[in-house]
N, C-alpha and C positions, 0 to 999 in steps of 0.2 A: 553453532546455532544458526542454522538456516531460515531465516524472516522475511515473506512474501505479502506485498500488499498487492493487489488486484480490483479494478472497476468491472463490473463483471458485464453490464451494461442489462438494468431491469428488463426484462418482455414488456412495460408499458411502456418506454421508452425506444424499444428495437423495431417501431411500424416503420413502413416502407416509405411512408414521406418523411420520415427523417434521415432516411440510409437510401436515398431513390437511384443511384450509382451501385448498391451490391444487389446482388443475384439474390431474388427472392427466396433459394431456397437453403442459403446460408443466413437468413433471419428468420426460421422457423425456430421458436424455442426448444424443441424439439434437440434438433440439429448443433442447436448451440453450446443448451445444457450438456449432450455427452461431449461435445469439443472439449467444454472447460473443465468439465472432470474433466478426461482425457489429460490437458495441459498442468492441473494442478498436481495430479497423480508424477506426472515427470518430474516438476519440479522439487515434487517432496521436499516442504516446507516445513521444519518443526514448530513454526507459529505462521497461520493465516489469517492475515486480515480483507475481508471484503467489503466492497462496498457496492452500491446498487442491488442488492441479493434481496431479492423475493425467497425467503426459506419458507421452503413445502415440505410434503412428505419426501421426495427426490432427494432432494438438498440432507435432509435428513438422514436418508438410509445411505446416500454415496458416500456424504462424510466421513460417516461413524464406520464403512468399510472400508476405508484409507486409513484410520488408525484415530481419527479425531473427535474428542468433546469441544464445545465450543459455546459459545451465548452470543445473542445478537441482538438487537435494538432497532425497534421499528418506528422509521419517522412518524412522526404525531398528527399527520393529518390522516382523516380516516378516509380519504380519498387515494391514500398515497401506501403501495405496500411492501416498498423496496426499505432493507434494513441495512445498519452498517453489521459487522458480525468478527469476532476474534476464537478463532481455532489453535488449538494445540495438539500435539501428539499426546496420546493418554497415557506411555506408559512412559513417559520422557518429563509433564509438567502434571502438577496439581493446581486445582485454583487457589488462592487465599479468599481473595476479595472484588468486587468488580464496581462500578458504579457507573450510571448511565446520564447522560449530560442532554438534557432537552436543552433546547438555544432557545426557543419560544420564549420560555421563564426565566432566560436571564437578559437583563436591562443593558442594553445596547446589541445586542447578536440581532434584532432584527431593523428593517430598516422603515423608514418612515414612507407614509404615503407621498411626500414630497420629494423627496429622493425618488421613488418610483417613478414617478410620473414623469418626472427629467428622461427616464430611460424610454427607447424605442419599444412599443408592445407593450405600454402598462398596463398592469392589474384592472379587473373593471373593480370600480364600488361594489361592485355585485357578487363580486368573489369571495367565498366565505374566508380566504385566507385575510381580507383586511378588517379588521378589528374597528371597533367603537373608538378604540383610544390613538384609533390616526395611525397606525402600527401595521407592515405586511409581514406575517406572521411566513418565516423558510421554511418552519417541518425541522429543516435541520437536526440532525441529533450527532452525539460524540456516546464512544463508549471504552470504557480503559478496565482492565482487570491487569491482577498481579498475581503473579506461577510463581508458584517454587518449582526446581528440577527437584523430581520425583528421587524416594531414597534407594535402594536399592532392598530388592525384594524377590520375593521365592519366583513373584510374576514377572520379572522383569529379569533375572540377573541370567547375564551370559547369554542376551539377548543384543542384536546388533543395531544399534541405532541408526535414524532415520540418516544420522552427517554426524559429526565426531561431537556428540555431547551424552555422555558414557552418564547413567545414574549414578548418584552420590549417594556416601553413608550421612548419615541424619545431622552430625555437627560439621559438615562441608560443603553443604547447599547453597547455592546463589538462590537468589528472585532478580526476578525481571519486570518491572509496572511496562505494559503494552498498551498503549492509545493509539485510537482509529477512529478516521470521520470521514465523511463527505460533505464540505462546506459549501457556502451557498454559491451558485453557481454565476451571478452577476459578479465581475471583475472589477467593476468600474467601483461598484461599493465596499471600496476596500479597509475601510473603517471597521464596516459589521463581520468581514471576511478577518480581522485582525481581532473582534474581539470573541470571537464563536473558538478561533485556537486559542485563545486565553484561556477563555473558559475550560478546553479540553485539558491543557498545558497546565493546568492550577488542579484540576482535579485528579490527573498522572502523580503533581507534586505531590497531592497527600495521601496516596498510597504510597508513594517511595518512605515515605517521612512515616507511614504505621508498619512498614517492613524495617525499617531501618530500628526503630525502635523497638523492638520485640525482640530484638539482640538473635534469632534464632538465625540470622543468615551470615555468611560469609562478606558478601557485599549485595547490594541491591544496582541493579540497573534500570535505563530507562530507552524505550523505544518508540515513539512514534511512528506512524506510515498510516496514508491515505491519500485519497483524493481531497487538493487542498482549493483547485481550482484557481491557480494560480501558478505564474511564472515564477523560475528563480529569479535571484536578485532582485524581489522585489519587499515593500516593506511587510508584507502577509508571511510569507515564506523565510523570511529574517527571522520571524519572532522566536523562534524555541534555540536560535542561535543567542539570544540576546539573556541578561541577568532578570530573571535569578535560576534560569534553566539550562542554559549555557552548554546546548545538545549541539551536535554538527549533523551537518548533511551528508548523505551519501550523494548527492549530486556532483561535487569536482570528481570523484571519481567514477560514477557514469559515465562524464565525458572524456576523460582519461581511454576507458578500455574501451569507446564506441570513435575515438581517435584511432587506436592502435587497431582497429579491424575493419572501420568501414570504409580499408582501400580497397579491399578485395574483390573481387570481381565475380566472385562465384555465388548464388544465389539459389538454395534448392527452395521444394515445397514444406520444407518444416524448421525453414530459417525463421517464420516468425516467433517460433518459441526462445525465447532469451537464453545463450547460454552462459553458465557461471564462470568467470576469471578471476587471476587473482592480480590485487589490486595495492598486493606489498612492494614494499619500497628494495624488497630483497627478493633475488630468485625463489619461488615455488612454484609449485603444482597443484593444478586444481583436479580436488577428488569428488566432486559433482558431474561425472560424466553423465549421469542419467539427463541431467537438464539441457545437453553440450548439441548439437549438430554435431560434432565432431569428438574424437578422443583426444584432441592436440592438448599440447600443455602450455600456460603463458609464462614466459620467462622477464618479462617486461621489470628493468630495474632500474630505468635513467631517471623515471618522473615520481617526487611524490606526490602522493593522494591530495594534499592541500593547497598544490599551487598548481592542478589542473583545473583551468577552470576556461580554455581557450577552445573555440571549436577549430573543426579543419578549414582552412581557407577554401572558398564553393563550396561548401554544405551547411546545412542549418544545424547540425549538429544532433542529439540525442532527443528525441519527444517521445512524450508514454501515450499520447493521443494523435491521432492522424486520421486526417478528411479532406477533402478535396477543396473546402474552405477554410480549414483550421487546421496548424498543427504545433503542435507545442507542450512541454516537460507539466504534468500537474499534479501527475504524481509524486509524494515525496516519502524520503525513510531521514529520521533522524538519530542518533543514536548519544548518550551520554559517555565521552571519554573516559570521565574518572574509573569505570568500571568496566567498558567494554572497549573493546578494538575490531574494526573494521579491517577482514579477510578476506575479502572477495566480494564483487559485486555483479550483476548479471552484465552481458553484453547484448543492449538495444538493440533490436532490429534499425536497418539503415533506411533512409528515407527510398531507395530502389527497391529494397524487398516489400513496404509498404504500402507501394503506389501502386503495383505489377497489376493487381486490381484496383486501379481508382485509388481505392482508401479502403479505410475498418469501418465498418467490422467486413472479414472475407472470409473464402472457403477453409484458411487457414487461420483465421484469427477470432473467434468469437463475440469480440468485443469491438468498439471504437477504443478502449484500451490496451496498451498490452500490460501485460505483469512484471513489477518492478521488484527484486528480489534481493538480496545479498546474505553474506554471514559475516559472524560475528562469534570471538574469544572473548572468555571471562579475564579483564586485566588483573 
């Protein structure tokens, strides 16, 4: 099962005073929109999450011709019309259930006028986003639905899936609860940033807890990935590691496979697409060549995935955002052990393919993010 989160970075976001280092005409939406198709299409993801995503008709008809149904969740300000959104393969998941987490309505996700103002560039009083009750309202939203893999069917069967997750017959189905967000984008207030994933991470929990309970699956799983707006190892980015959720990240092994390749020296024009390695503790091969620069295979067996967590000495290491003032890991995947196991993970672009223009977004990259991806075995 192949799981791809992506900041896709909104058109109201993409003007020229915020990107004034790329080439004008690599931030025409235009331009960008077929880029990302383009990148998503390689990657072939059996679950996509986005975030930043303005869904239009585009958005719509390219989806649904890649092979995907999906739902998405429009922030709550009516000024504001970039959504988070979760996609599947249609003939791979079914939905069960879905539920959509505004942060506005829940008590603590946003942050108070006084905390604001502490920060550089505060809100005016004028701003509809600050409330009567002393409150700066993010917009923020979270949205989690749970798939079942799809049974196998007259439409489906002896049909060749997207990455090796073959349909099942009706009493040998997994689910999977999949939560996505894009949290509020102030670091500093890491309280409301701690409690907006609570809220997404507790609303994840109780769909696992009405799949688990219907007895109709095998095992249930749990997946997170978004833009969390925030570094690893910090106390934000901790929390779905912590009880009573107790998910690991794909981040030690990130820097694991962006270790084992970012000595290289060689650098084409379509190195910013991530490609897939595997990130066992035992020799394999990785059968995601479409997403690859290359056909090679990783054999890498000396390190495992839990106690990578060191970058290379002179380099910053692995980041899913890059700018000529900022660069750093914010996007994250987490995944629940008891059920699933971590088989491969993408390989980052290196801080040299990223620069060669300035920074992101570029002719090759669509976004100020790149796309963070991995797969994943039903335990």
């Amino acid at each position: 099962m192949l799981v791809c989160t992506y900041n896709v970075l909104s058109p109201a976001y993409s003007a020229g005073k915020h990107f004034p280092y790329a080439k004008k005409s690599c931030l025409r939406t235009k331009y960008r929109k077929t880029l990302l198709v383009s990148t998503i299409k390689k990657i072939n993801p059996d679950i996509l999450c986005l975030q930043e995503l303005e869904y239009d008709k585009f958005w719509e008809e390219q989806l649904f011709t890649l092979g995907y149904k999906g739902i998405h969740k429009k922030k709550t300000s009516i000024k504001k019309n970039d959504s988070v959104g979760i996609f599947w393969k249609k003939d791979r998941f079914n939905l069960l259930q879905k539920t959509e987490v505004e942060y506005n309505m829940i008590d603590g996700c946003s942050p108070s006028m006084s905390e604001m103002v502490k920060l550089d560039n505060p809100p005016s009083y004028s701003d509809p986003s600050v409330t009567e009750s002393n409150s700066f309202f993010t917009d923020c939203v979270g949205l989690v639905a749970s798939l079942e893999c799809a049974p196998i069917t007259a439409s489906n069967e002896g049909t060749t899936p997207s990455t090796a997750i073959p349909p099942l017959p009706y009493n040998k189905r997994p689910c999977v609860v999949i939560g996505t967000t894009h949290l509020f984008w102030r670091w500093q207030l890491q309280q409301v940033q701690i409690n907006q994933l609570s809220a997404l991470l507790s609303a994840a929990h109780t769909l696992v807890s009405s799949a688990s309970a219907s007895g109709n699956y095998t095992t249930v799983g749990t997946i997170i990935a978004g833009d969390l707006n925030s570094m690893p190892n910090t106390a934000v980015t901790a929390r779905p590691e912590l009880s009573p959720y107790m998910l690991h990240s794909i981040y030690p092994a990130a820097v694991q496979e962006y270790n084992l390749h970012s000595t290289s020296t060689t650098t084409t024009a379509t190195a910013l697409t991530p490609a897939l390695d595997s990130t066992s503790t035992s020799t394999s091969t990785s059968t995601s060549t479409s997403t690859s620069t290359s056909t090679s295979t990783s054999t890498s067996t000396s390190t495992p995935v839990s106690s990578a967590t060191e970058t290379r000495s002179g380099d910053d290491g692995p980041v899913t955002n890059f700018t000529p003032t900022f660069r750093g890991f914010l996007d994250h995947m987490y995944w629940s052990p008891s059920s699933l196991s971590l088989t491969s993970v993408c390989r980052l672009p290196t801080i040299a393919e990223m620069s060669r223009e300035i920074g992101l977004p570029s002719t090759t990259c669509p976004s100020d993010h790149v796309p963070l991806f991995a797969t994943f075995d039903w335990v």
